[in-house]
C-alpha positions in Angstrom: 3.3 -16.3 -20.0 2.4 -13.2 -18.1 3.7 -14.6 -14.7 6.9 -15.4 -16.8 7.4 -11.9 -17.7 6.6 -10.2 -14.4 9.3 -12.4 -13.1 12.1 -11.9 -15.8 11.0 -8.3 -15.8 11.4 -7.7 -11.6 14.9 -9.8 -12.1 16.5 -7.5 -14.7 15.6 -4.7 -12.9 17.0 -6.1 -9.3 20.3 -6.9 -11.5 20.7 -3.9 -13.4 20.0 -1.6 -10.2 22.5 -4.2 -8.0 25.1 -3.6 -10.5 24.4 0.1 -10.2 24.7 -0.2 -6.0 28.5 -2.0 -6.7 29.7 0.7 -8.8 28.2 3.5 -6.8 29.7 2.0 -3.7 32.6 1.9 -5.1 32.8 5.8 -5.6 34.2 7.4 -2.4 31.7 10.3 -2.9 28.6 7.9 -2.7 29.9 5.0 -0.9 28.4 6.0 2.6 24.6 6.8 1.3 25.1 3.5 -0.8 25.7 1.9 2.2 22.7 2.9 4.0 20.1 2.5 0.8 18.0 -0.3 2.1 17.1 1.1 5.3 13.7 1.5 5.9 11.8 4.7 4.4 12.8 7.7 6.4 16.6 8.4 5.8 16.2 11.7 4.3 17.7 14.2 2.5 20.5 14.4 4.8 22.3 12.4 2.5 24.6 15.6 1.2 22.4 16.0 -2.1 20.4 18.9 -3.5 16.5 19.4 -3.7 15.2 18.9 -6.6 13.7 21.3 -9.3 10.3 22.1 -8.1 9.7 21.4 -12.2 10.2 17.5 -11.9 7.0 17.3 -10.0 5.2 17.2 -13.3 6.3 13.9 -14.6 4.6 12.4 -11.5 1.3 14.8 -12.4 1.5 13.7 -16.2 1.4 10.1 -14.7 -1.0 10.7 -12.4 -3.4 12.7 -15.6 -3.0 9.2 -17.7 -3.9 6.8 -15.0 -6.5 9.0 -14.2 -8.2 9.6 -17.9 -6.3 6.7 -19.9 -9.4 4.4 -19.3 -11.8 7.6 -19.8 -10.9 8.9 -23.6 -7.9 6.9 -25.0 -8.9 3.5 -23.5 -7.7 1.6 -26.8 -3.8 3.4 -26.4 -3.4 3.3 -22.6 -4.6 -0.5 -22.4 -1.6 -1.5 -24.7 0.8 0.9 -24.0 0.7 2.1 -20.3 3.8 0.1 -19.3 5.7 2.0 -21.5 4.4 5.6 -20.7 4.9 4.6 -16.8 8.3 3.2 -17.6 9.6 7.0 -19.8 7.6 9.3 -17.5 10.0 6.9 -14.5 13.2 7.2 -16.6 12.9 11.1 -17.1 13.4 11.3 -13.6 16.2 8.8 -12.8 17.7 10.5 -15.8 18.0 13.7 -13.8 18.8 12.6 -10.9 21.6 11.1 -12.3 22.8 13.4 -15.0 21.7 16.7 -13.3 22.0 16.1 -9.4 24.6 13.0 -9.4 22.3 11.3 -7.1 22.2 7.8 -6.6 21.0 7.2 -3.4 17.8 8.3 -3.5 17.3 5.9 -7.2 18.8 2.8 -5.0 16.5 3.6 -1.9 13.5 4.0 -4.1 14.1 0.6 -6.2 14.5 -1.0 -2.8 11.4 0.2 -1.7 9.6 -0.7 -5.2 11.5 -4.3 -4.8 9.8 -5.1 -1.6 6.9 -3.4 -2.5 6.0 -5.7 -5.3 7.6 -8.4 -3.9 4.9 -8.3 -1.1 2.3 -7.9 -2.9 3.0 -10.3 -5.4 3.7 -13.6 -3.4 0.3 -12.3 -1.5 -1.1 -12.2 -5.2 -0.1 -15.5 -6.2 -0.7 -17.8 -2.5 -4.2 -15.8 -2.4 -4.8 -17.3 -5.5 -4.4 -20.9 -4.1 -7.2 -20.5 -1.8 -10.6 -21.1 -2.5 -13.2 -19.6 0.1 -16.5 -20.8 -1.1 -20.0 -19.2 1.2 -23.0 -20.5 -0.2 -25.6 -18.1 1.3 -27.8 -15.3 -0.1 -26.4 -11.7 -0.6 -27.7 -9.6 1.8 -27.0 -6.0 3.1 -26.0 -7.8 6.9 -24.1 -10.4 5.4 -22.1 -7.8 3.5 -21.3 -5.9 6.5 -20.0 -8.8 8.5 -17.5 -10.1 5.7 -16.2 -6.4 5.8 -16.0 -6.2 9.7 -14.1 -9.3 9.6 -12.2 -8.2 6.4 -11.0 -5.2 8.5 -10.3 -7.1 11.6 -8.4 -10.0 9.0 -6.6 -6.6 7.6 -4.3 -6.4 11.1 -3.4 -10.3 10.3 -2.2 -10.9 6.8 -2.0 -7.5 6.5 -4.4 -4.9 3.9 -2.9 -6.8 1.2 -3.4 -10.2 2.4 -6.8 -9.6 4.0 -7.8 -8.0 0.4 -6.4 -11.0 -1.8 -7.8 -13.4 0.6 -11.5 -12.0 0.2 -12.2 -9.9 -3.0 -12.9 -13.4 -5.0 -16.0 -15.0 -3.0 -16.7 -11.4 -1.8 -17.3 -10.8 -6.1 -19.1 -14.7 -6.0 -21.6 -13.9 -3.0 -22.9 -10.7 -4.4 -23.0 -12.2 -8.3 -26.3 -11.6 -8.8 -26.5 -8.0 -7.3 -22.7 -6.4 -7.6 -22.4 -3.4 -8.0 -19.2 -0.7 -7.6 -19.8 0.1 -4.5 -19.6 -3.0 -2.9 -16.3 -3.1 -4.3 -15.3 0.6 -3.5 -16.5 -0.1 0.3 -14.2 -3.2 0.3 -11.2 -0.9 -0.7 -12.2 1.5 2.0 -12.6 -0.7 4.6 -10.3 -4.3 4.3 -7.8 -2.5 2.1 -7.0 0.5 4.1 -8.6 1.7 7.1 -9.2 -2.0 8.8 -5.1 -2.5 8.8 -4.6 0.1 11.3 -4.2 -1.9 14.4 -1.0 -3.4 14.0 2.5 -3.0 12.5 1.5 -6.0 10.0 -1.3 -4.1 8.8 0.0 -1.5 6.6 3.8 -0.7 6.0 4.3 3.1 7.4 2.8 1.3 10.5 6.0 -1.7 10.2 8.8 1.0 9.7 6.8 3.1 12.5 7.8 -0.5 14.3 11.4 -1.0 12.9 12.0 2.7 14.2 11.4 1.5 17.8 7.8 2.1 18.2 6.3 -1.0 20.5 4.1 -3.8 18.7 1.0 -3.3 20.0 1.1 0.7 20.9 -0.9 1.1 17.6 -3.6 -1.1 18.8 -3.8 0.3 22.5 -3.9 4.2 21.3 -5.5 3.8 18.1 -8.6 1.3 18.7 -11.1 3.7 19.5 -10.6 5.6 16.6 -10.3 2.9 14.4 -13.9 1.3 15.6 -16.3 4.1 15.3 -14.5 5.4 12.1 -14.9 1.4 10.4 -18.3 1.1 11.8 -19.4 4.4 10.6 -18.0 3.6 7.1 -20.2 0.0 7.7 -23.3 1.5 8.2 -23.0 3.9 5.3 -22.5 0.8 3.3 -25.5 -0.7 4.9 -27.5 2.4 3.8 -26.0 1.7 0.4 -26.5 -2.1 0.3 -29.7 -1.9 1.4 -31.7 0.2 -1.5 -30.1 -2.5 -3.8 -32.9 -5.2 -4.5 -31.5 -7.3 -7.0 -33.0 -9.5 -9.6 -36.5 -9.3 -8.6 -36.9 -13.5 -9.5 -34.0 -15.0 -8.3 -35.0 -18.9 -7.2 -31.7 -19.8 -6.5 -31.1 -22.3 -3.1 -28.5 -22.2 -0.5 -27.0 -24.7 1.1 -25.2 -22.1 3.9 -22.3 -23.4 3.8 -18.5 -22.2 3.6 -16.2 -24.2 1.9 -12.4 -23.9 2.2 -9.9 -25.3 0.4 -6.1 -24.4 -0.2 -4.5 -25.6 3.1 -0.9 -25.8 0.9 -1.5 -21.9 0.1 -2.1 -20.7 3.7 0.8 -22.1 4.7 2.5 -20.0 2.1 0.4 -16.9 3.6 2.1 -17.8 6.9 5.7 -17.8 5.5 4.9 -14.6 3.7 4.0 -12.7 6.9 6.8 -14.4 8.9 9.0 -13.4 6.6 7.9 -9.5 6.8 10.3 -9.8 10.3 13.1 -11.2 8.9 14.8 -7.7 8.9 18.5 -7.4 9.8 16.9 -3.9 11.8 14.2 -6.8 13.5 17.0 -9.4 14.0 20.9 -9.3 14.1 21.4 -12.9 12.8 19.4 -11.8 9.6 22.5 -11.0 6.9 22.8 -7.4 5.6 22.9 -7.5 2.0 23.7 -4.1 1.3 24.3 -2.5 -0.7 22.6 -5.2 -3.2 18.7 -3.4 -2.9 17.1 -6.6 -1.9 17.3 -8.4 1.3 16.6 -11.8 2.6 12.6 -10.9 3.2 12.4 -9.8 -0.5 13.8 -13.1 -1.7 11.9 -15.5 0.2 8.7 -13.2 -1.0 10.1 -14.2 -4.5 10.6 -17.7 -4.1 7.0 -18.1 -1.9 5.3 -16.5 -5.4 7.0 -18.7 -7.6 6.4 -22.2 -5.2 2.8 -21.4 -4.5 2.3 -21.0 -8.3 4.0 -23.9 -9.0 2.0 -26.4 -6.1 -1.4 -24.7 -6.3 -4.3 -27.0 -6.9 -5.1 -25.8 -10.8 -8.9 -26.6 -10.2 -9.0 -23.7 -7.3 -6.7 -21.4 -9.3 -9.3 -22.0 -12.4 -11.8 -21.3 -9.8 -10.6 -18.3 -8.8 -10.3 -17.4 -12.9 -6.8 -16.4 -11.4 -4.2 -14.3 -14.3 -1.5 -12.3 -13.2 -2.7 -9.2 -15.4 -3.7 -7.9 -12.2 -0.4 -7.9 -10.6 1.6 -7.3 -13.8 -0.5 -3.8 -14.2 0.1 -3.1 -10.6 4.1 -3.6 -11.7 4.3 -1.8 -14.7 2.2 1.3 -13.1 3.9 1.5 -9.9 7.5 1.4 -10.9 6.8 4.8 -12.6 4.8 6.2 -9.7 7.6 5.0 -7.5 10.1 6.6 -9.5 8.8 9.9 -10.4 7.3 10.5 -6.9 10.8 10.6 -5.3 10.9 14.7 -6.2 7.9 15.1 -4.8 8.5 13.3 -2.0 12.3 15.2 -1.2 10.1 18.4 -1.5 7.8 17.1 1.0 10.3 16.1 3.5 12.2 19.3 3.0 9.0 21.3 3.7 7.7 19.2 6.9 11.3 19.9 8.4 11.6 23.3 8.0 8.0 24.2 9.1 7.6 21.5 11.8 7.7 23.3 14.4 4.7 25.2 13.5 2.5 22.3 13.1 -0.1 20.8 15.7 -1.1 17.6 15.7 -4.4 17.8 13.7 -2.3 19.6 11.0 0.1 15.9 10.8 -2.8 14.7 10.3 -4.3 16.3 7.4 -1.0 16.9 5.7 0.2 13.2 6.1 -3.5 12.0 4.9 -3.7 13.8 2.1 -0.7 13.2 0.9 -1.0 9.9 1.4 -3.8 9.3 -0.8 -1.8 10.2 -3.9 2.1 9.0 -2.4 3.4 6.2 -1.3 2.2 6.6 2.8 5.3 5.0 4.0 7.6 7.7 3.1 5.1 10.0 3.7 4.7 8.7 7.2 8.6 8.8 7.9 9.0 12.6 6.5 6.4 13.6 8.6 7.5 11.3 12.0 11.0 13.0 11.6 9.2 16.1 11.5 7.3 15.7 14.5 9.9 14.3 16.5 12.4 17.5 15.2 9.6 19.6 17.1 10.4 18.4 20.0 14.3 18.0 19.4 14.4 14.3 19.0 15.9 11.8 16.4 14.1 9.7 14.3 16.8 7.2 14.0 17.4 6.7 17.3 14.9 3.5 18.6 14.9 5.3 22.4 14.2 8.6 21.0 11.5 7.3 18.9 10.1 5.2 22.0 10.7 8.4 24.3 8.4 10.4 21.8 5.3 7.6 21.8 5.4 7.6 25.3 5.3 11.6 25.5 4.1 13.0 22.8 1.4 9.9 21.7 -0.8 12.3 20.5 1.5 13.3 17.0 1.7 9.6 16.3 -1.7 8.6 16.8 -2.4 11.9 14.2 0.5 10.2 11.9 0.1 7.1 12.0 -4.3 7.3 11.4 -3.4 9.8 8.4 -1.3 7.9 6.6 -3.5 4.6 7.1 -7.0 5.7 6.8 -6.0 8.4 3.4 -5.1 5.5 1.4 -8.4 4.7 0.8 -8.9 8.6 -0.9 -7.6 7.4 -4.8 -6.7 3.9 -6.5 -3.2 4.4 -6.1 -3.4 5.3 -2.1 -2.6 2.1 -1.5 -1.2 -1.3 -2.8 -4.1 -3.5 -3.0 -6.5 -0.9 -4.1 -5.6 -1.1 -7.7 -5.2 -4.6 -7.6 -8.7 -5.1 -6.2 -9.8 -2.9 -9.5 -7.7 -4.9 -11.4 -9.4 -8.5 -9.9 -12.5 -6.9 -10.3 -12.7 -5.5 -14.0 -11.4 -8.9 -14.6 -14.0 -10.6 -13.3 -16.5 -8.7 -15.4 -17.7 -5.9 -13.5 -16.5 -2.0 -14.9 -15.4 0.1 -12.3 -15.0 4.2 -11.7 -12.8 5.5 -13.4 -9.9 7.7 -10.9 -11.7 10.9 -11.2 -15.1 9.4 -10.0 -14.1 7.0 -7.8 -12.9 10.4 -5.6 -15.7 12.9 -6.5 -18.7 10.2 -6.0 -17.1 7.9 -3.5 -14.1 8.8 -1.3 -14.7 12.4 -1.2 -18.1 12.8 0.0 -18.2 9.6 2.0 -14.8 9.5 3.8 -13.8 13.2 4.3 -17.0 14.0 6.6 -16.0 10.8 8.2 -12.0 11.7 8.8 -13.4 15.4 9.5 -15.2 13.7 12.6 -12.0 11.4 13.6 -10.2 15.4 13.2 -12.8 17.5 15.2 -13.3 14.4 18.0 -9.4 13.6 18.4 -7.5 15.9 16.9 -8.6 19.2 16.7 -7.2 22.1 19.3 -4.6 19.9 20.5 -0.9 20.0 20.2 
């Protein structure tokens, strides 16, 4: 029933926000930024329309507050009715951009990104859920640490999303008898965000960093030695973690050692999924523009992949699995109101980093791209500050040999970029996709998780920000 409401809810909202593309494309005044809406992230405020009021900022702060203390002191109200205080806080700020600053492109680039947003991580959801990945072995603090090395390394493959879907089940099964929240935490920090840092696949701002000209595998040739000491350091912490956790004192349980595997219809599904992420009319001319419709040929395979690998799954894994689509219907409701009531934040952003780009070195991208990208969406985030840091040294962002000209000369600023907006996401629950949809798989499973607040102040903050302090001082710091 759930899965029958996500989809009937993400269809009305494709065909009410189509219908709004046709009519606004039909307006002289708005017909060229309608016709350049499902572009990747990046395509700024040089659309002819004014910043916002500093003052809509706060519906994305009051959304931010609930998330945050919803589950803390008004569990009972936010459980049942979060869907509707994400969908009002989202429609206060589509109402003024569309009563108050007549703008429609920025509401038809934002669905589009929220389309193929969910439409990725749902079909990843749902074929995921189709695959059983059974170890029979003993939890142990070194067995731990190598499904999260090879989570990370798995993270540049099917992507953070895919990598995290894949392995939060039987990583939840192994540890049964000893879980804990930080076993969980250190799987967001390290398969859902920082391990995906390799290659375009692995995160999105690294894919439009891709579709904007920048080579394949540039990430993984300037980027891998920072990306190893930084996940190895974040291992061994776990280790330290993992290790003062005993367990049941009397646990007589035998292992066989084996790993099972089962699902072979489901990974083939995985594989269409991340074929499809390059079926991009900017990837490949054949592919047919659909503009100014805010969904493309990738989004609607993603769709159809969701609803056939739900359809064919083998129901004795999916029971398994315990599988629901609660987790990816919360991960629906909440982020189309992020989505939407971050774009005046995100305007102001890109109207700051423009302005003052010039002034800033490469370990300041860094910091200013990380940290925002722990509470924004990093793909946006990524593409306000790469056309910043390409306007410093006078070149285009849209321009592929522009783009390629700056890797080549200026590597440094996109190595600062590109490991900001990557390695922040794993700062808050809402940093990045699959991090709230491994909390969701997990509190479903049984096991109570931080709440926002403590999540940052007992986890990311003291944990990760010595550990991206050493990435700055080490790579960044005095340069540029």
């Amino acid at each position: 029933m759930l899965g029958k409401k996500l989809i009937v809810f993400t269809l009305l909202a494709t065909l009410l926000f189509g219908a709004l593309s046709v009519v606004a494309a039909s307006q002289p005044e708005t017909a060229n930024a309608v016709a350049s809406v499902v572009q990747e992230a990046g395509e700024t405020a040089e659309a002819a329309h004014e910043l916002p009021d500093p003052f809509m900022v706060l519906p994305f702060v009051v959304l931010l507050l609930m998330i945050a203390t919803g589950p803390l002191f008004y569990e009972h109200f936010w459980e049942k009715h979060y869907p509707k205080v994400s969908i009002l806080l989202g429609l206060v700020t589509v109402v003024y951009y569309l009563a108050a600053l007549h703008d429609t492109h920025s509401l038809l680039h934002t669905l589009a990104e929220y389309l193929s947003f969910i439409a990725l991580l749902g079909s990843l959801f749902v074929a995921s859920g189709g695959i059983l990945i059974k170890v029979d072995k003993k939890s142990t603090p070194m067995l731990n640490v190598m499904i999260l090395l090879f989570g990370a390394v798995l993270a540049n493959i099917f992507g953070t999303t895919g990598a995290s879907m894949l392995l939060i089940r039987p990583f939840l099964k192994i540890n049964k008898d000893r879980i804990k929240p930080y076993h969980v935490i250190f799987f967001i920090f390290l398969i859902s965000n920082v391990g995906g840092a390799l290659t375009p696949i692995g995160d999105p701002p690294l894919f439009i960093g891709f579709l904007r000209g920048v080579s394949f595998f540039w990430f993984v040739e300037h980027i891998w030695y920072i990306w190893l000491p930084s996940v190895l350091l974040i291992a061994a912490v776990f280790y330290v973690f993992d290790v003062r956790n005993k367990g049941p004192e009397t646990n007589e349980t035998e292992y066989s050692g084996k790993i099972e595997f089962k699902g072979g219809k489901s990974l083939i599904y995985l594989g269409i999924i991340l074929l499809s992420v390059f079926i991009d009319h900017g990837v490949m001319s054949w592919v047919p523009d659909l503009r100014p419709f805010p969904i493309g040929l990738r989004e609607i395979i993603m769709f159809a992949v969701m609803y056939f690998s739900y359809k064919t799954a083998d129901k004795e894994i999916l029971k398994y699995n315990e599988f629901e689509f609660e987790p990816i219907r919360e991960v629906a409701y909440l982020f189309v109101g992020i989505f939407a009531t971050m774009v005046p934040a995100l305007q102001l952003i890109a109207h700051e980093a423009n302005v003052y780009g010039s002034d800033l070195s490469a370990g300041v991208f860094y910091w200013t791209t990380g940290g925002l990208s722990g509470f924004l969406d990093n793909t946006p985030t990524f593409m306000n500050f790469l056309s910043a840091a390409m306007g410093k040294f006078s070149l285009d962002v849209n321009s592929a040999k522009e783009v390629v000209d700056f890797q080549n000369m200026h590597a440094l600023y996109l190595r600062a970029i590109s490991v900001g907006a990557v390695f922040f996401g794993a700062m808050s629950y809402i940093g990045n996709g699959p991090n709230f949809m491994v909390k969701s798989i997990t509190e479903r499973a049984g096991l109570r998780m931080p709440s926002f607040f403590t999540y940052m102040v007992k986890y990311s903050i003291p944990i990760l920000i010595p550990i991206f302090t050493i990435v700055w001082l080490v790579f960044f710091y005095g340069r540029g």
